[in-house]
C-alpha positions as CSV (number, residue, x, y, z in Angstrom):
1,X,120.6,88.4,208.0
2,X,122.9,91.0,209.3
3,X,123.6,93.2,205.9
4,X,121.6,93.6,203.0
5,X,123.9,94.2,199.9
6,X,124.9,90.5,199.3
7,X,128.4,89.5,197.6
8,X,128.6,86.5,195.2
9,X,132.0,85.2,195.8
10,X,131.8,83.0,192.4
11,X,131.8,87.0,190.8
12,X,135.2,87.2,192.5
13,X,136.9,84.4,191.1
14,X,139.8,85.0,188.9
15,X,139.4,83.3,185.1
16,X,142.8,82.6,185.0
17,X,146.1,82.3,187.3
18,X,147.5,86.0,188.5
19,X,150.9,87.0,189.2
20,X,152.1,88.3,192.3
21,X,152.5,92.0,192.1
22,X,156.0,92.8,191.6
23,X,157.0,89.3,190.4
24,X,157.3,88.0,186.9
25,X,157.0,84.2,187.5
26,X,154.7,83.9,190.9
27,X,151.4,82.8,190.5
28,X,148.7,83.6,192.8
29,X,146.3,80.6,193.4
30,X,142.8,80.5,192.3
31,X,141.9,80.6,196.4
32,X,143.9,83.2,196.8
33,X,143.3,85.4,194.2
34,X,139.5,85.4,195.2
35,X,140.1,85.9,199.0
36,X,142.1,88.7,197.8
37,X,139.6,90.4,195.4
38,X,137.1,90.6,198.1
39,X,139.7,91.7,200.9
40,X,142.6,93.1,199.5
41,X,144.5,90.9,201.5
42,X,144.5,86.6,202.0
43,X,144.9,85.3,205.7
44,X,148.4,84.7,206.9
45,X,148.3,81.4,208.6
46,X,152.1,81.6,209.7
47,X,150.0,83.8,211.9
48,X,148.8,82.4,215.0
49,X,145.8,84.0,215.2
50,X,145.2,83.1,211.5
51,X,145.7,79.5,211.9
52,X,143.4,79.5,215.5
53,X,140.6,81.1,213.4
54,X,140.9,78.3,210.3
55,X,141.0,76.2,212.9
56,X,137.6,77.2,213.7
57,X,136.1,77.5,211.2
58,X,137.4,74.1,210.1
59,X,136.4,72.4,213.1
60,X,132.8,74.5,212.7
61,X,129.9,72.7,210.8
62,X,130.3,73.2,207.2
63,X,126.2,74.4,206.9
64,X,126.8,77.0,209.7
65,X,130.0,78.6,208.4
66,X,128.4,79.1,204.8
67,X,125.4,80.9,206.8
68,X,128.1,82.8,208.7
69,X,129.4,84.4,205.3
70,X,125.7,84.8,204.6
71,X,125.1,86.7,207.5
72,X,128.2,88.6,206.7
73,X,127.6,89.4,203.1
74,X,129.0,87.3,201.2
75,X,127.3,84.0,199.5
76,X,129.8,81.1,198.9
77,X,128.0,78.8,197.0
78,X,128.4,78.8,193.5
79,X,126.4,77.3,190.3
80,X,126.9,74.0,191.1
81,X,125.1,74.5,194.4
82,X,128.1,73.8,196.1
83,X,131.1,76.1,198.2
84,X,133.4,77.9,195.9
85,X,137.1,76.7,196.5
86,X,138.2,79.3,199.3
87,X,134.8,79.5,201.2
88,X,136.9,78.5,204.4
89,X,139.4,81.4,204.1
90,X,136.4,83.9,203.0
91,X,134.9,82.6,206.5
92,X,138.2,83.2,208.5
93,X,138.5,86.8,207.0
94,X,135.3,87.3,208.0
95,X,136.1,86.2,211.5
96,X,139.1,88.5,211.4
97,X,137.3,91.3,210.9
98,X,135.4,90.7,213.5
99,X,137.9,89.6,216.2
100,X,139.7,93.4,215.1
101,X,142.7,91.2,213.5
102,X,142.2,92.6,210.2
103,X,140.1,95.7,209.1
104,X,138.7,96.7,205.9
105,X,139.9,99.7,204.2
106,X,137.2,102.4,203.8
């Protein structure tokens, strides 16, 4: 494992719909809201870089990408023992980050 301090991504996910800052009527998806609780941001896959990444990661096996966000930091499994909805555009953040698309705010 590459880091030590471990992120549960089920702590990240919003109890309820949020709105869109700014808007009054805009709801921000469950998926969403959680990639961008961790990030600050959610992947813009009208983006062709974005949409060659989840297409990676799509394509990737399942067991490998969830050890990627492992080795990254951040566990995607939830409860249930299973992926938390979003896991896939956790993983292409991730990927991202390191490919220098997207960088983290310090």
């Amino acid at each position: 494992m590459q880091t030590q301090t471990i992120i549960k991504a089920k702590d990240y996910l919003p109890e309820k719909p949020e709105l869109v800052e700014g808007t009054t009527d805009e709801l921000v998806s469950e998926t969403d809201g959680l990639v961008i609780r961790l990030f600050g941001s959610a992947p813009d896959y009208s983006k062709k870089e974005f949409e060659e990444l989840w297409q990676s990661v799509f394509n990737s096996d399942e067991q490998e990408m969830i050890r990627y966000c492992l080795d990254k930091g951040i566990d995607v499994i939830g409860d249930d023992g299973c992926a938390v909805s979003g896991w896939r555009d956790i993983a292409v953040m991730l990927k991202a980050i390191d490919a220098g698309i997207v960088s983290l705010a310090q």
